[in-house]
Backbone bond lengths (Angstrom), bond angles and torsions (degrees), N, CA, C in turn:
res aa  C-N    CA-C-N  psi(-1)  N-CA   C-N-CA  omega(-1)  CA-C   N-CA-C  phi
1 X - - - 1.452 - - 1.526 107.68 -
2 X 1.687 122.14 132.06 0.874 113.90 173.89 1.507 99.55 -128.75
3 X 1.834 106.02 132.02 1.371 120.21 177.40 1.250 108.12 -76.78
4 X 1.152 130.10 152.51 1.889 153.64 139.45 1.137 141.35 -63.55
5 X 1.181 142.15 130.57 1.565 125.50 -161.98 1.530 78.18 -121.13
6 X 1.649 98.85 155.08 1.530 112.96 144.33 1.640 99.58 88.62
7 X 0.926 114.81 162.36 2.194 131.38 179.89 1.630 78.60 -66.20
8 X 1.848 81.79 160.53 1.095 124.30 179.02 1.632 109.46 -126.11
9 X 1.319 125.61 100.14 1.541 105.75 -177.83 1.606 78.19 -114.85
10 X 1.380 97.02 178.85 1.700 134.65 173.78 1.307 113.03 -36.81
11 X 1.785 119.51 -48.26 1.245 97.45 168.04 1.523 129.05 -82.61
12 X 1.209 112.16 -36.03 1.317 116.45 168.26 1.463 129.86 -38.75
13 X 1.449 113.78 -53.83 1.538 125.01 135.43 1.247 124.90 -3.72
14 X 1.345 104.64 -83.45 1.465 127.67 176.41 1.572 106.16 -59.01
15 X 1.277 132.62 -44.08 1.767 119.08 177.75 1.277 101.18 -60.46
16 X 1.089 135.98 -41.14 1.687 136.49 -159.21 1.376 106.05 -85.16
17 X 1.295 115.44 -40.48 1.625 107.01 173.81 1.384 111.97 -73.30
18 X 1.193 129.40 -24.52 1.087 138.88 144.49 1.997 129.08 -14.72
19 X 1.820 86.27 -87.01 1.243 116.78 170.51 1.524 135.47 -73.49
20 X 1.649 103.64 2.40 1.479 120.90 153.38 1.324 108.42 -115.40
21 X 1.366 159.60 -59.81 0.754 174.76 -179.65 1.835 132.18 121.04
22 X 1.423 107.65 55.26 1.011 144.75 -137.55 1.505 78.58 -104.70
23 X 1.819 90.73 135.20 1.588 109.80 166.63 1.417 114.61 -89.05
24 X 1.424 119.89 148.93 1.145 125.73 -166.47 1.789 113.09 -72.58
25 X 0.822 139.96 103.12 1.377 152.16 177.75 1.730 132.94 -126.04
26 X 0.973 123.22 148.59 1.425 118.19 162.79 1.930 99.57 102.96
27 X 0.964 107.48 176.33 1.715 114.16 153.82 1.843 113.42 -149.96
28 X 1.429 121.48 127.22 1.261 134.58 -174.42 1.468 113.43 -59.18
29 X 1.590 116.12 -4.78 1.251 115.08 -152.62 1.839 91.13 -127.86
30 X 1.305 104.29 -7.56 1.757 107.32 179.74 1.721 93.37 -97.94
31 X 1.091 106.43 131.47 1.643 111.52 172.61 1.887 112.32 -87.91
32 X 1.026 96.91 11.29 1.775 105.74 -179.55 1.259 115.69 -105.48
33 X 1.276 98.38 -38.22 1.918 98.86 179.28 1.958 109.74 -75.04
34 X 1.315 68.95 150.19 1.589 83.38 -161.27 1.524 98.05 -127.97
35 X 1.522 146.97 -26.95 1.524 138.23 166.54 1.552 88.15 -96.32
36 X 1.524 97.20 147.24 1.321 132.18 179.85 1.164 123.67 -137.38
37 X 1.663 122.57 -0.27 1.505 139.22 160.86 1.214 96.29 170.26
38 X 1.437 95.83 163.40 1.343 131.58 157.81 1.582 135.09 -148.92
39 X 1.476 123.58 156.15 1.443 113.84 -153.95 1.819 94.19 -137.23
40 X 1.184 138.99 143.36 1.768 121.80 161.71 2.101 76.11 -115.04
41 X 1.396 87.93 137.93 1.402 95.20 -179.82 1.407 103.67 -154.14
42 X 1.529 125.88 159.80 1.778 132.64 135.21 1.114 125.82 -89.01
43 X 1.207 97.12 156.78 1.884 103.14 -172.75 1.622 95.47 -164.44
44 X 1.082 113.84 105.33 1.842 123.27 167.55 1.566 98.73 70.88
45 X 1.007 137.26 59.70 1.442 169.06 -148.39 1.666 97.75 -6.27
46 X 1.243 86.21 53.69 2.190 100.50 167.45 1.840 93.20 -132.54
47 X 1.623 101.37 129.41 1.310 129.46 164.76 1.292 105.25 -84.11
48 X 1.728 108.38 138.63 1.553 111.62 169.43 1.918 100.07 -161.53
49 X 1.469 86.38 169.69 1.369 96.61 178.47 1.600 102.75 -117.93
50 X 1.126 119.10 102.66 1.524 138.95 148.31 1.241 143.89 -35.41
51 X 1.563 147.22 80.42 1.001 137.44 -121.11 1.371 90.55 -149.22
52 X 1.984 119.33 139.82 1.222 106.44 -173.24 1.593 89.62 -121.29
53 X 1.220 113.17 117.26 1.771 109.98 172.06 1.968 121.18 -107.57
54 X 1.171 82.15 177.51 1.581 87.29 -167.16 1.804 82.90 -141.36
55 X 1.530 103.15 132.36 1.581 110.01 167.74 1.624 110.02 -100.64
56 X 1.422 105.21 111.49 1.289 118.39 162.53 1.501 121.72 -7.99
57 X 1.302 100.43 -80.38 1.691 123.11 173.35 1.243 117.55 -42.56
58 X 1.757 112.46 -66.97 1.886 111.96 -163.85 1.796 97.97 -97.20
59 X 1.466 117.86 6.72 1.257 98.14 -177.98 1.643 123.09 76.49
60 X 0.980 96.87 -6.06 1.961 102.32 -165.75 1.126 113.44 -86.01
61 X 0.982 145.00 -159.43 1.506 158.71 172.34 1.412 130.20 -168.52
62 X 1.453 103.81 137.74 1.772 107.09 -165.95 1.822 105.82 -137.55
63 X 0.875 113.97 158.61 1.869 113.80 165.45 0.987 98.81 -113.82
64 X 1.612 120.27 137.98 1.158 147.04 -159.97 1.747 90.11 -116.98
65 X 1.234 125.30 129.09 1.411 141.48 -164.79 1.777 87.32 -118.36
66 X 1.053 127.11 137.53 1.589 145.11 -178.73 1.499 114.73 -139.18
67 X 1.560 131.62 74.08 1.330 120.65 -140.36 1.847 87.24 -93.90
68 X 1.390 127.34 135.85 0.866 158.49 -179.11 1.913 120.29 -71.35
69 X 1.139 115.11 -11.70 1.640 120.92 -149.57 1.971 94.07 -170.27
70 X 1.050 105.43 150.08 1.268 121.13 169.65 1.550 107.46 -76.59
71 X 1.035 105.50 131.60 1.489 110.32 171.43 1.436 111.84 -142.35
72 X 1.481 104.21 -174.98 1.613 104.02 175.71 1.548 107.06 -94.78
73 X 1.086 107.49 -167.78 1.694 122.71 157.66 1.245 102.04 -69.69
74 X 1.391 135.15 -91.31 1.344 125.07 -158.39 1.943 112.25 -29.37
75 X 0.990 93.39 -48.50 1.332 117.70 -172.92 2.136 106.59 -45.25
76 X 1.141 100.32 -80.65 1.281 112.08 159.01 1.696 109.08 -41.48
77 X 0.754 159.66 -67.33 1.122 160.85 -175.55 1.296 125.20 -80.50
78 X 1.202 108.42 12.71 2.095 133.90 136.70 0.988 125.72 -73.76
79 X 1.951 111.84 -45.50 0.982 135.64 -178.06 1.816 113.66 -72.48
80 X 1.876 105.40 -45.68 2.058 93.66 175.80 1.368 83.28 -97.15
81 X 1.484 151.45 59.87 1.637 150.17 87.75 1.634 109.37 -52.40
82 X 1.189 111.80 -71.59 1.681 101.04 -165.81 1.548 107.34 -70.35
83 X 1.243 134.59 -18.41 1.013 133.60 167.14 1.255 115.06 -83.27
84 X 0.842 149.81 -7.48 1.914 143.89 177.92 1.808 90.56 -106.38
85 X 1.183 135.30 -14.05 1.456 141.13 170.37 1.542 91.75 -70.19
86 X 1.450 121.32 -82.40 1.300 120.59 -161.35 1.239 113.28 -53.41
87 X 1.519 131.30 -32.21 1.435 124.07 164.29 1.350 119.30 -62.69
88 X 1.593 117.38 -41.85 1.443 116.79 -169.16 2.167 104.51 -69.48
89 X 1.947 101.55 -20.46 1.610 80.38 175.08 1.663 121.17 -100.00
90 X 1.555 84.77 5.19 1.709 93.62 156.69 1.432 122.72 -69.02
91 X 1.169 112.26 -18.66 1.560 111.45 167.99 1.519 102.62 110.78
92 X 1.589 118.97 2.83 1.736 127.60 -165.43 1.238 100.49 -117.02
93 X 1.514 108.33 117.88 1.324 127.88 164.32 1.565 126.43 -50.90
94 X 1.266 113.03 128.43 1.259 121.25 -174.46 1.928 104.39 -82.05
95 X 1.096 138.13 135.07 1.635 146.55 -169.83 1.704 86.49 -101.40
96 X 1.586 97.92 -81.24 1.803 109.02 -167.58 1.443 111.92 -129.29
97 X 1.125 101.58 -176.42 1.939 109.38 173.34 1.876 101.83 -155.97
98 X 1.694 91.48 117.84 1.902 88.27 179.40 1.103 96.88 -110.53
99 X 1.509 104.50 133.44 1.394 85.94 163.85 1.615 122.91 -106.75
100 X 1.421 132.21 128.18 1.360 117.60 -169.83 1.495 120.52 -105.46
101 X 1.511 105.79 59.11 1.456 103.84 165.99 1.691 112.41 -77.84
């Protein structure tokens, strides 16, 4: 799981779905929706499902990493590398990174 710092408006949104390749979902203006994309992708030969959420409650936002295939550590940790890249050139600050193996 990787957390987000900072608002989320429309464009910002839009660079990151962008810069992951995130399906268009959710609306910024409904306070209920809670997915805002999703991606099934590879990255450093680890499969995962990519998920961009928004918490109801604190307002925040995190990507939910769903790894698909057994992998190693190194492996996984190529994978929240190229992914904390594509957010950071979306212009969205990275907070944390858990990892829950």
């Amino acid at each position: 799981m990787i957390d987000l710092r900072g608002q989320m408006d429309r464009a910002a949104l839009s660079r990151l779905r962008a810069s992951l390749g995130l399906s268009e979902v959710g609306r910024l203006g409904d306070d209920w929706d809670e997915l805002f994309g999703e991606v099934k992708r590879t990255t450093a030969g680890v499969s995962a499902n990519v998920g961009l959420w928004r918490d109801v409650d604190s307002q925040g936002w995190r990507l939910d990493i769903d790894l698909l295939t057994e992998s190693g550590d190194s492996d996984v940790q190529g994978l929240l590398a190229a992914v904390q890249a594509e957010v950071e050139a979306a212009g969205v600050q990275v907070a944390s990174i858990l990892s829950r193996r």
